[in-house]
N, C-alpha and C positions, 0 to 999 in steps of 0.2 A: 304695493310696489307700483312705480310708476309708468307707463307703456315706455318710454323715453329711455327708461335708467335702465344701464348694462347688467348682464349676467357677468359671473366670474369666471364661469367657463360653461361651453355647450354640456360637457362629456359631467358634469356634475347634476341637472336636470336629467339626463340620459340613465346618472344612475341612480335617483332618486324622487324625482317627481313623476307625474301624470301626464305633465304637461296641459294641465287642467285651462292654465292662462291661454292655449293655441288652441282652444275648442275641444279639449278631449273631455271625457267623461265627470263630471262633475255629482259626486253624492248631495241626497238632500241633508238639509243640516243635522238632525236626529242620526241619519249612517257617520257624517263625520266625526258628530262629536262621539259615539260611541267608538269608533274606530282610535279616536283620538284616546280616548281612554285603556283603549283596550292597549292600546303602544306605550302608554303610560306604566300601566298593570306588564308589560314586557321588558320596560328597563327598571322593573323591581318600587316602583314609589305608587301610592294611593292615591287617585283623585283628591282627598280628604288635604292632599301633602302639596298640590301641585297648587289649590288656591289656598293654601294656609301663608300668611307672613314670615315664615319662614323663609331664610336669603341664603343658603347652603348651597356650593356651585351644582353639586347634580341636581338638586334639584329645579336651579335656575337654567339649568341646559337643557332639563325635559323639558319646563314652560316656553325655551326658545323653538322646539319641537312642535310641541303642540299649537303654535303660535304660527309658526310658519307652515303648518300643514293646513289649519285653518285659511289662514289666506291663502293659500291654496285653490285649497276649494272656493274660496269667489267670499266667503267671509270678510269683510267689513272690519278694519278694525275694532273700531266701537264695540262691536260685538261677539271681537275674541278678547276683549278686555273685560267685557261684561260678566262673561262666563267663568272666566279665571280670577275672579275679584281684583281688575288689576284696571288701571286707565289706559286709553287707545293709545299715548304716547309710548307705554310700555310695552304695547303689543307692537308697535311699527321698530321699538328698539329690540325686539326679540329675533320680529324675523329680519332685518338687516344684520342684525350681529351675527345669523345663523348660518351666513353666506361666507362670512369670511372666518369663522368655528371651520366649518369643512373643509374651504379652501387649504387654513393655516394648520389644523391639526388632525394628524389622518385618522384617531380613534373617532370623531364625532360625523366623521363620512361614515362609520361604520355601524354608529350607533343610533343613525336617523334612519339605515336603513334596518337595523332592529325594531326600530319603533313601526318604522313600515310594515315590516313583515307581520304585524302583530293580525 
């Protein structure tokens, strides 16, 4: 995400991010990705499921998950594309779509922070 481009709203970072972009606590890549897993393995799908070709909406909503928690932590897209067999363009359209997922639908505000709580 870009320093420039808007949030959707304060009160949705409040209940789901780190706030990792304002200087908070940022894991090393190995804590994220396993964390990222482990949020995976919480809304019921396999890592084995999340970089397979398969185009099934949940499981394209965890990859938006896992996508935008990466960037999160200061992950590159490139590099969350890397990991998910997927290209960096797919990774920048995960975590923007994931922004307005929450905004627009109230079960995926509820299911990022299930991932989180993993």
């Amino acid at each position: 995400m870009k320093a420039n481009e808007t949030i959707p709203s304060e009160s949705f970072y409040l209940a789901v991010g780190t706030l990792a972009h304002q200087g908070g606590y940022r894991m090393t890549e190995d804590e994220a990705l396993q964390r990222a897993q482990r949020g995976v393995t919480r809304l019921g799908h396999t890592w084995e499921e999340i970089v397979s070709p398969v185009r099934l909406r949940p499981l394209a909503d965890a990859r938006k998950m896992v996508s935008f928690f990466l960037r999160d932590q200061g992950w590159t897209y490139k590099a969350i594309g890397k990991v998910m067999n997927r290209d960096h363009a797919t990774a920048v359209h995960h975590v923007r779509s994931l922004f307005w997922l929450i905004e627009t639908e109230d079960h995926m505000g509820r299911k990022y922070n299930e991932f989180l709580s993993a």
